[in-house]
C-alpha positions in Angstrom: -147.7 9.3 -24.1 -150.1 7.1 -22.3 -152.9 8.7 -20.4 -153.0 8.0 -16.4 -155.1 7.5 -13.5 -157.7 10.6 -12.9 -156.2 12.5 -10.0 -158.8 13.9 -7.6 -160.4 17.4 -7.4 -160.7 20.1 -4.8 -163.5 21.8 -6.5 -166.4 22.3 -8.1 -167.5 23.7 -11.4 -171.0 24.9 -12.0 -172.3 26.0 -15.5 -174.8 28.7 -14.4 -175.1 30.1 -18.1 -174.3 29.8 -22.0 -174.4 32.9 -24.5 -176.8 31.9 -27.0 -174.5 33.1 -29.7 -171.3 33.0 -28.9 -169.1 30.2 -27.3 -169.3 32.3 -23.7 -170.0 30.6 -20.3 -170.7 32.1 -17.1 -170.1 29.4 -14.2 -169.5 29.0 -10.3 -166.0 27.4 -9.6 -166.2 26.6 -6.1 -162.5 26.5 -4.6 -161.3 25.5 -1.2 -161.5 29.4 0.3 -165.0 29.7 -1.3 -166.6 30.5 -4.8 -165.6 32.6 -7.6 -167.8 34.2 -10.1 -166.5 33.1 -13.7 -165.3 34.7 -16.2 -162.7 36.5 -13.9 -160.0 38.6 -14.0 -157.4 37.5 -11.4 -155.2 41.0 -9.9 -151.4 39.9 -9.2 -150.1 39.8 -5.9 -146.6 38.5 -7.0 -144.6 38.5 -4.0 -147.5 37.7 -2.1 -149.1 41.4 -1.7 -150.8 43.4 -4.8 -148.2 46.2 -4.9 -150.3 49.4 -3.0 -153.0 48.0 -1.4 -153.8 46.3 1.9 -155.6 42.7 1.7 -158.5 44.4 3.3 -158.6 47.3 0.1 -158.2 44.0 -2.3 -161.5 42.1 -0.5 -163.0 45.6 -1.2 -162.7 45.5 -5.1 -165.0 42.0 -5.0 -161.3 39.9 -5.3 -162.1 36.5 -4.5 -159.1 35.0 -6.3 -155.8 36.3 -7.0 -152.1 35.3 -8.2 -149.2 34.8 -6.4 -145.9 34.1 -8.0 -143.9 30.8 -6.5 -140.5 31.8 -8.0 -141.1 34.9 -6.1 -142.4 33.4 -2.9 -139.6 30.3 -2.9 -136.5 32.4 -3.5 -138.3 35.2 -0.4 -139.1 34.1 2.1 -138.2 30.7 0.7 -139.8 27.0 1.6 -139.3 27.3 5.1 -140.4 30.5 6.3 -143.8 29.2 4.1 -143.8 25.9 6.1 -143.6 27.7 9.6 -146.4 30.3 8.9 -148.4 27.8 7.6 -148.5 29.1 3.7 -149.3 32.1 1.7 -152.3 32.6 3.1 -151.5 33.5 6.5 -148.6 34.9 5.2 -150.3 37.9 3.6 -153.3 37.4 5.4 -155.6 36.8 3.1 -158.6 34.3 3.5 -160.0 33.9 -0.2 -158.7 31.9 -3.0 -154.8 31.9 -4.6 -153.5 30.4 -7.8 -149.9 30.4 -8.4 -147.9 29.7 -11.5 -145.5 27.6 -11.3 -142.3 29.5 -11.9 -141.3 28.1 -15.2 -142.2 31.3 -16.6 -140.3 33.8 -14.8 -137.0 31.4 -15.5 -137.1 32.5 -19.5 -138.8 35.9 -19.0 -135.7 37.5 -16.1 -133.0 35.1 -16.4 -131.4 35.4 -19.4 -129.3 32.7 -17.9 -131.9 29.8 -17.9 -131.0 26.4 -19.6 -133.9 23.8 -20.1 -132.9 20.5 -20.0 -135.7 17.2 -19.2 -134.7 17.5 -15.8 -135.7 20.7 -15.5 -134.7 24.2 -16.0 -131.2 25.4 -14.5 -130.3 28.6 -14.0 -128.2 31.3 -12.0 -129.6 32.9 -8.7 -130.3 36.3 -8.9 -129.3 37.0 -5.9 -125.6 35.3 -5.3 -125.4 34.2 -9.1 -125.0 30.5 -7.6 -126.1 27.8 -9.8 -130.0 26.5 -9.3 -132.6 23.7 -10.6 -136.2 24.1 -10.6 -137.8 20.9 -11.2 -141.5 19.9 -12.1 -141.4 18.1 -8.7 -140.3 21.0 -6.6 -142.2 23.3 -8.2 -144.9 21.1 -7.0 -143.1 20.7 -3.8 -142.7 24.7 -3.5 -146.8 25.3 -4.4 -147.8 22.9 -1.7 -145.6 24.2 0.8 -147.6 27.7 -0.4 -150.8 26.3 -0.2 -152.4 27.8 -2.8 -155.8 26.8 -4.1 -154.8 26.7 -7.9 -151.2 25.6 -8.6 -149.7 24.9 -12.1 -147.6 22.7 -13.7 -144.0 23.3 -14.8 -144.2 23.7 -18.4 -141.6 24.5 -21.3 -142.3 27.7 -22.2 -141.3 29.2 -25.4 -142.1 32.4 -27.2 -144.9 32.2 -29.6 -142.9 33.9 -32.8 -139.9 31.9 -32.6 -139.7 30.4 -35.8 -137.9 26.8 -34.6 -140.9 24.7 -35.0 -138.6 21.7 -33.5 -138.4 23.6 -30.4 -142.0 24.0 -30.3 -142.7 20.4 -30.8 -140.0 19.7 -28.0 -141.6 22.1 -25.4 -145.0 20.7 -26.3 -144.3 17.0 -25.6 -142.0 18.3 -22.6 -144.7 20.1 -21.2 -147.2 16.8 -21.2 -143.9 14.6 -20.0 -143.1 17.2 -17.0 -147.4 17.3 -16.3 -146.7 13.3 -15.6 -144.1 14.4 -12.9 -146.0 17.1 -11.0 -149.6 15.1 -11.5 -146.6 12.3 -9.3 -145.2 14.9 -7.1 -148.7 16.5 -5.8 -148.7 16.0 -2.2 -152.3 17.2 -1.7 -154.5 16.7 -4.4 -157.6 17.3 -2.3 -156.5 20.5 -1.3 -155.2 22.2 -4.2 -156.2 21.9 -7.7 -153.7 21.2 -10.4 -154.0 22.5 -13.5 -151.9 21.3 -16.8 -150.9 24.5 -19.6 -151.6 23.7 -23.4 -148.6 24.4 -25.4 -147.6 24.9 -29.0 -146.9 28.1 -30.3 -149.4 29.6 -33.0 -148.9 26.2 -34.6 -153.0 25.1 -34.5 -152.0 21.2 -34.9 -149.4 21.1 -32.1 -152.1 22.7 -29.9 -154.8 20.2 -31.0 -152.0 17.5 -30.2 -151.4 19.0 -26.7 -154.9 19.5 -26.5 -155.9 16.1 -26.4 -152.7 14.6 -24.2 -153.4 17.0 -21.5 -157.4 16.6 -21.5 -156.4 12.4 -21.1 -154.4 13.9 -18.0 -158.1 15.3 -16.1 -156.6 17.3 -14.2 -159.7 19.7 -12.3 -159.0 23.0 -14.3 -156.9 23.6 -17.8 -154.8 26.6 -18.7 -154.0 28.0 -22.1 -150.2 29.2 -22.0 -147.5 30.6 -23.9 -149.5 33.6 -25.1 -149.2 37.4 -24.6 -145.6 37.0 -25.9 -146.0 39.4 -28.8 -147.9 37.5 -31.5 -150.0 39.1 -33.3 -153.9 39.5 -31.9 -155.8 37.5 -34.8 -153.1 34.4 -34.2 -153.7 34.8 -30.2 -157.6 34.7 -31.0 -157.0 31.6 -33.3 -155.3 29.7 -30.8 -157.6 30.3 -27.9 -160.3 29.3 -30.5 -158.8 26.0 -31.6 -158.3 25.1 -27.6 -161.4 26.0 -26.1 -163.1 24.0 -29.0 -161.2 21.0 -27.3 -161.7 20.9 -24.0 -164.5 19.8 -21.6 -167.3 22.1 -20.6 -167.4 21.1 -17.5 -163.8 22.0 -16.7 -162.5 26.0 -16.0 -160.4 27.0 -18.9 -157.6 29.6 -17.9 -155.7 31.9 -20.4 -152.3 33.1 -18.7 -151.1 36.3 -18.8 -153.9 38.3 -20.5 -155.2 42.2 -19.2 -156.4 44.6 -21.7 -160.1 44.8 -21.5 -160.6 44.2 -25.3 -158.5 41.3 -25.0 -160.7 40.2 -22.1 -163.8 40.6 -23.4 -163.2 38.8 -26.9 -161.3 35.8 -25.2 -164.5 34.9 -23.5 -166.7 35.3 -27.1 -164.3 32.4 -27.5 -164.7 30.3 -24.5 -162.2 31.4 -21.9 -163.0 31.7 -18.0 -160.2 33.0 -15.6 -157.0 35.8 -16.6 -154.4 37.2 -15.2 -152.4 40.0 -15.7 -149.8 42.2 -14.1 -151.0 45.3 -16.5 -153.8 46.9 -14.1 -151.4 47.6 -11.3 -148.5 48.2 -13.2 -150.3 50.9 -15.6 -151.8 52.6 -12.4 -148.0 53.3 -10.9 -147.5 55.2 -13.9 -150.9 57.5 -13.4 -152.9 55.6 -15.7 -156.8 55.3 -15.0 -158.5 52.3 -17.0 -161.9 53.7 -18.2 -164.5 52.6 -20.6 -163.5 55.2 -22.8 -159.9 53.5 -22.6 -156.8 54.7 -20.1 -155.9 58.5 -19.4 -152.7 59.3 -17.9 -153.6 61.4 -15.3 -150.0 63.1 -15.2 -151.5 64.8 -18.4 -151.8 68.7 -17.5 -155.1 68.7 -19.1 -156.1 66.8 -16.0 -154.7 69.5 -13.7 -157.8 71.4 -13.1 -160.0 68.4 -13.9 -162.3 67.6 -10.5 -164.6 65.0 -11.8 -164.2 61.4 -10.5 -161.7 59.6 -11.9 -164.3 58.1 -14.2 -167.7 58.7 -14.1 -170.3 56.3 -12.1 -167.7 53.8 -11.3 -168.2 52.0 -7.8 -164.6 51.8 -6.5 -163.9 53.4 -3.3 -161.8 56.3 -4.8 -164.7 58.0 -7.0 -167.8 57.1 -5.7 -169.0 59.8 -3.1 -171.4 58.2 -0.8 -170.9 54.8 1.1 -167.6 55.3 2.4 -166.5 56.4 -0.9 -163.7 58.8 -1.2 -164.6 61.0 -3.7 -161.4 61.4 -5.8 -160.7 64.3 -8.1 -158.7 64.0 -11.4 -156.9 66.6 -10.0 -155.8 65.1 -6.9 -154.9 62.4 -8.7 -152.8 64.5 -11.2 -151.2 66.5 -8.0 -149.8 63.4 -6.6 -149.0 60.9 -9.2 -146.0 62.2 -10.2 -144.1 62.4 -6.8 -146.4 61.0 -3.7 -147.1 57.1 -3.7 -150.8 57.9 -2.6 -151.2 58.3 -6.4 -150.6 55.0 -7.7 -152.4 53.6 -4.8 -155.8 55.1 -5.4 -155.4 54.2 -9.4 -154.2 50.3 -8.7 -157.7 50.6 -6.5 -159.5 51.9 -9.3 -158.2 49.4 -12.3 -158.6 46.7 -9.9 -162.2 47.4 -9.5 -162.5 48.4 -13.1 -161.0 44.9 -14.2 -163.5 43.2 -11.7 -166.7 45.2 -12.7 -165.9 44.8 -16.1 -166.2 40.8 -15.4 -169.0 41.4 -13.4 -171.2 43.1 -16.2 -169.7 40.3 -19.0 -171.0 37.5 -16.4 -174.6 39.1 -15.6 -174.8 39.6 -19.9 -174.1 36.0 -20.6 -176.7 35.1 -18.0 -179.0 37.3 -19.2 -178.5 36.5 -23.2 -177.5 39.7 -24.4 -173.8 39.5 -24.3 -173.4 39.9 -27.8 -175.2 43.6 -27.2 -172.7 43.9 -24.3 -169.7 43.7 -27.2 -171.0 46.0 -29.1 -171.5 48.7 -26.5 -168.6 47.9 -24.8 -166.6 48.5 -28.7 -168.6 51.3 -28.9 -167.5 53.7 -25.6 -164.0 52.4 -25.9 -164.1 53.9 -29.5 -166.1 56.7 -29.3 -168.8 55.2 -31.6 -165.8 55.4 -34.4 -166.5 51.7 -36.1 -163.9 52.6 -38.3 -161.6 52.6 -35.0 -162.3 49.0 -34.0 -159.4 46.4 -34.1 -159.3 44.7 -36.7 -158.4 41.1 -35.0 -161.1 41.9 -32.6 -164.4 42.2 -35.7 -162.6 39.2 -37.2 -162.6 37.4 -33.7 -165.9 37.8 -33.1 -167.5 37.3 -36.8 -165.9 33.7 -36.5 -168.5 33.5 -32.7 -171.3 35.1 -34.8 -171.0 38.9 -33.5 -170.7 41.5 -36.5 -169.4 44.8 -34.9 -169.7 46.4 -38.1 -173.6 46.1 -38.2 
């Protein structure tokens, strides 16, 4: 595997901060529909909207950068639709920043009829059943046609605890093979960023191995993938370790598919900037509120005669009172979860904004040096001050970065 040419950038990436303790970073990454604040949490809009709100109610949260799924957006409205519009961003008319994966994951995670070959992976439509191909080159093909700002290579994905270490080692070097082809196929590099996904299981020596062939690669921005497949929390925090360790500083460093705040906020003791996660919106169409204190199901009866905001002092629209706010009662909430849309509307506004603020505070911390002090408080609400509560993979995590919970 011979390194290649450099490929050009479409942004820029500007340490602002380091946490004096842990590896931590807070940074500018300056994209082509402006600059985001790293670390961030990016909301998913798969099929090019964020399921309940309006693009205008997304710009309110502070969104500057969100997901959009290219599987999704290829099979409807499909390539041409995108070509005439002029790309995802007019299509959903929305004027800040997109990244979009490349597809290869929704092949092994809703068709169970997907078959990976070197050419690509083949599988059945979902919609006629006929036979289809998606190749590193038109999934590179697809993401231009999209236009995102952040697109991703077509990687082999496997899951993390399947024990065929062969496998692994074949999707690893598959993955830095099929990089080659999309890093070939890129129509517009100084448009839209490319970023290459580290692969290799829970195995630390394959990652180290990928690791180092993708960094050779430069592309402008590296992802960590293959997680948040079920492994067990101290092997995720392992992994993410051993990569960020690896990479350049200078680079944004993207961990796929991760949501829970606790799994947030100790992936960036290790080094990560930039997540992404369906789990905000989806919890919210279910009545679930994310809070510091951790997520109430509002369809509880307890919450029936409950009219406090949704949680207290948080800015989003729905439970602040002044400025526009709405004012939003548990109770209202609790009236129309169950049977009115409006419900999981207000609460995909609310974890939206709680996933952002909760970035917001972890930024200003590491700016400010006290984002080891942040952990601990942060621990501390979401436990009720009940140490003996804590995750174990989470004290462990943050002991290797040189933040003892426990103290």
């Amino acid at each position: 595997m011979t390194p290649i040419t450099p490929m050009p950038s479409a942004l820029a990436f500007e340490l602002v901060a380091r946490c004096s303790t842990t590896k931590a970073r807070a940074a500018i990454l300056t994209l082509p529909h402006g600059p985001v604040q790293l670390p961030l949490f990016m909301p998913v809009a798969t099929q090019a909207s964020l399921k309940g709100l309006t693009p205008q109610q997304l710009e309110e949260t502070g969104c500057r950068l969100c997901l959009n799924n290219t599987y999704h957006l290829g099979l409807k409205p499909g390539q041409e639709v995108l070509e005439k519009v002029g790309g995802a961003h007019k299509l959903q008319g929305w004027k800040h920043n997109i990244l979009t994966d490349s597809g290869g994951f929704q092949m092994v995670s809703l068709l169970k009829l997907a078959n990976i070959t070197e050419e690509g992976v083949r599988f059945l439509s979902p919609h006629d059943g006929t036979p289809m191909l998606l190749t590193p080159e038109h999934s590179i093909a697809l993401q231009n046609t999209i236009g995102s700002d952040i697109i991703m290579q077509l990687d082999d994905v496997l899951v993390t605890t399947s024990p065929d270490t062969k496998r692994m080692r074949e999707a690893m070097e598959r993955s830095v093979r099929w990089l080659d082809r999309c890093i070939a196929a890129h129509a517009n590099p100084t448009k839209q960023n490319l970023f290459c996904i580290i692969q290799g299981g829970l195995d630390l020596q394959m990652r180290t191995e990928c690791c180092k062939e993708m960094v050779a690669r430069n592309t402008p921005g590296i992802a960590i993938g293959g997680l948040s497949g079920g492994e067990a929390k101290a092997d995720y925090c392992r992994v993410v370790n051993t990569c960020t360790g690896l990479l350049p500083e200078m680079k944004p460093r993207y961990v796929m598919g991760i949501g829970y705040p606790e799994d947030l906020v100790v992936s960036v003791a290790l080094g990560a900037d930039m997540f992404d996660c369906v789990w905000p919106t989806r919890t919210a169409r279910f009545g679930n509120a994310i809070t510091k204190h951790g997520v109430l199901n509002l369809r509880h009866a307890r919450y029936a005669n409950d009219f406090g905001p949704v949680e207290e002092g948080c800015g989003c629209v729905c439970c602040r009172t002044g400025d526009g706010g709405l004012g939003i009662t548990k109770a209202f909430v609790h009236h129309v979860a169950a049977k009115e849309t409006v419900g999981a509307h207000l609460l995909t506004m609310h974890n939206v904004w709680y996933q952002l603020a909760l970035m917001r505070s972890v930024r200003q911390s590491i700016i400010e040096d006290r984002f080891p002090a942040f952990l601990k408080n942060f621990f501390s609400d979401l436990h009720g001050g009940d140490k003996s509560k804590y995750p174990e993979w989470a004290v462990e995590a943050l002991k290797n970065v040189g933040v003892d919970l426990m103290e």
